[in-house]
LOLOLO-767599 format. One record per atom (N, C-alpha, C, O): x, y, z. Coordinates in steps of 0.05 Angstrom, whole numbers, plus 5000, padded with zeros to 4 digits. Example, Ala and Ser with C-alpha at 12.3 -4.5 7.8 and 13.67 -1.06 7.14 Angstrom:
<pts>
526448865156 524649105156 526449345156 528549345169 525749555142 527349795143 525850015157 526850235161 
</pts>
This chain:
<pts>
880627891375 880627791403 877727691409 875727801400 877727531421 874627381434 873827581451 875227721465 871927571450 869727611474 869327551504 868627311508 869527651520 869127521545 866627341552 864427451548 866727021563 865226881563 862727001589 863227181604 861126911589 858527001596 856926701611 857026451610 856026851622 854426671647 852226641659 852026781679 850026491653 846526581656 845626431689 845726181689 845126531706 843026451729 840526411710 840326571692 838926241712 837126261700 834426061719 835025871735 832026141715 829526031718 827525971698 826126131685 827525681699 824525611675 822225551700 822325551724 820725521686 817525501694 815925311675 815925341651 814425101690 812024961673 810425161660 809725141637 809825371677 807425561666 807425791697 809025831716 804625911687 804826231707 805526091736 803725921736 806826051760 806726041777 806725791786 806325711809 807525621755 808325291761 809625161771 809425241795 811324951770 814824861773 816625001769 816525081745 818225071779 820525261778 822925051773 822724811778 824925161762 827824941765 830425171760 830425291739 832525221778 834525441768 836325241766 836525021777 838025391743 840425261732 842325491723 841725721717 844925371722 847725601708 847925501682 847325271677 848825671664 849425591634 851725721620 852225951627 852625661607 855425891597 853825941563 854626071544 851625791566 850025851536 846825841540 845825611540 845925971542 843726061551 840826011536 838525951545 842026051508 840325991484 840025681478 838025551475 842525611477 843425401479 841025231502 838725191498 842325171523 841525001543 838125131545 837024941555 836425311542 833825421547 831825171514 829825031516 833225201496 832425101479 833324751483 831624621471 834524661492 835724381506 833224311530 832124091530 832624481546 830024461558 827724471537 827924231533 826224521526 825524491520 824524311492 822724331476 826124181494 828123891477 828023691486 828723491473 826923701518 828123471538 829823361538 830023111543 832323571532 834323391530 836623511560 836523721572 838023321564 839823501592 838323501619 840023491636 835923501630 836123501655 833023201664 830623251664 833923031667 831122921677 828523081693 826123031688 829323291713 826923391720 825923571702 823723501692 826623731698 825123901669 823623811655 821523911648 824823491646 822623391618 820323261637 818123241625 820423181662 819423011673 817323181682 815123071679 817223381691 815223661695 814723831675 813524041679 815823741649 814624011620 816624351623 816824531606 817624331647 820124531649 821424721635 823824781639 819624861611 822024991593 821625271589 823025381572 820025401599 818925721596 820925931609 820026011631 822926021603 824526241613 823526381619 822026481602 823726471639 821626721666 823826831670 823527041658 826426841682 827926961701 830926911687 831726681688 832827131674 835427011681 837127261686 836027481682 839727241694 841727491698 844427391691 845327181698 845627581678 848627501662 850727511692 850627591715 852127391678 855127441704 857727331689 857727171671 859827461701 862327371672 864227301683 866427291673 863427221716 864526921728 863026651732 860726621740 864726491726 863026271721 862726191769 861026021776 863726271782 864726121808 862026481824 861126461847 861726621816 860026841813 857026701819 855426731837 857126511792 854126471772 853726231794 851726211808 855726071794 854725861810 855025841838 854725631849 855726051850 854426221874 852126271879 850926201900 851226401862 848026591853 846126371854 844126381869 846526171837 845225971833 844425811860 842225731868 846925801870 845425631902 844225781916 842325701930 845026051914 844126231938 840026131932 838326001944 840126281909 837126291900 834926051905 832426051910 837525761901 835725491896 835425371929 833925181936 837625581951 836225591979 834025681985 832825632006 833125851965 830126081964 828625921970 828525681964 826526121991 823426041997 822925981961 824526031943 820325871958 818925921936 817926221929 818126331907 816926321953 815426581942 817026781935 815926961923 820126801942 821726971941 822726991909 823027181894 823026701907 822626601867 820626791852 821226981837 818526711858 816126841847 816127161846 815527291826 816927271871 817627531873 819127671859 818527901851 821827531852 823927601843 823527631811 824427801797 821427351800 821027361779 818927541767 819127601743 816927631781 814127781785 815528051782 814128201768 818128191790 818928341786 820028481762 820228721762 820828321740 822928311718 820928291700 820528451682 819228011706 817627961687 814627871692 813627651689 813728061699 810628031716 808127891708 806127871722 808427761677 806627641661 807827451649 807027381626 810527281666 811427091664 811926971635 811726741629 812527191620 812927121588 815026951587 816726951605 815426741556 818326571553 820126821543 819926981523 821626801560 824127051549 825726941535 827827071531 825426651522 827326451501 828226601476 830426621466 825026721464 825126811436 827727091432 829327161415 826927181465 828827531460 832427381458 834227551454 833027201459 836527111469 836927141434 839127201426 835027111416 837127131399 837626851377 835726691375 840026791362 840326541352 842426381371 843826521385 842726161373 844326001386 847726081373 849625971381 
</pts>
């Protein structure tokens, strides 16, 4: 039997406290490495966009893209906060996902 599919809120960053951009993904590894590819979103490549700072699983996809707006209504600083929290030295959390 398969696996239940999976669902990333996610936030990249130019750098510490750079451009922000949130997006949903049903592949996480996938689409984080696609950023950083420039491939898939014009603003990302257009701002250097690919450093994974922030993401959280969800195993509805109507959930994730909930989450997603709620957040991309966010002040900025609340971003920063949220991400300052999890990951306070704004590391790429690309390498920990794993292989595609």
């Amino acid at each position: 039997m398969f696996g239940a599919m999976r669902y990333a809120v996610y936030i990249v960053s130019s750098q510490d406290h750079g451009t922000l951009y949130t997006g949903v993904t049903n592949n996480l590894a996938r689409r984080i490495w696609g950023h950083k590819q420039g491939v898939g979103a014009k603003f990302t490549t257009k701002y250097s966009v690919s450093r994974l700072v922030w993401y959280e699983n969800h195993d509805c996809i109507h959930t994730a893209i909930k989450r997603e707006k709620n957040i991309k209504a966010w002040q900025r600083q609340w971003k920063i906060n949220m991400i300052e929290r999890d990951n306070p030295y704004w590391l790429d959390m690309y390498a920990s996902l794993g292989q595609l």
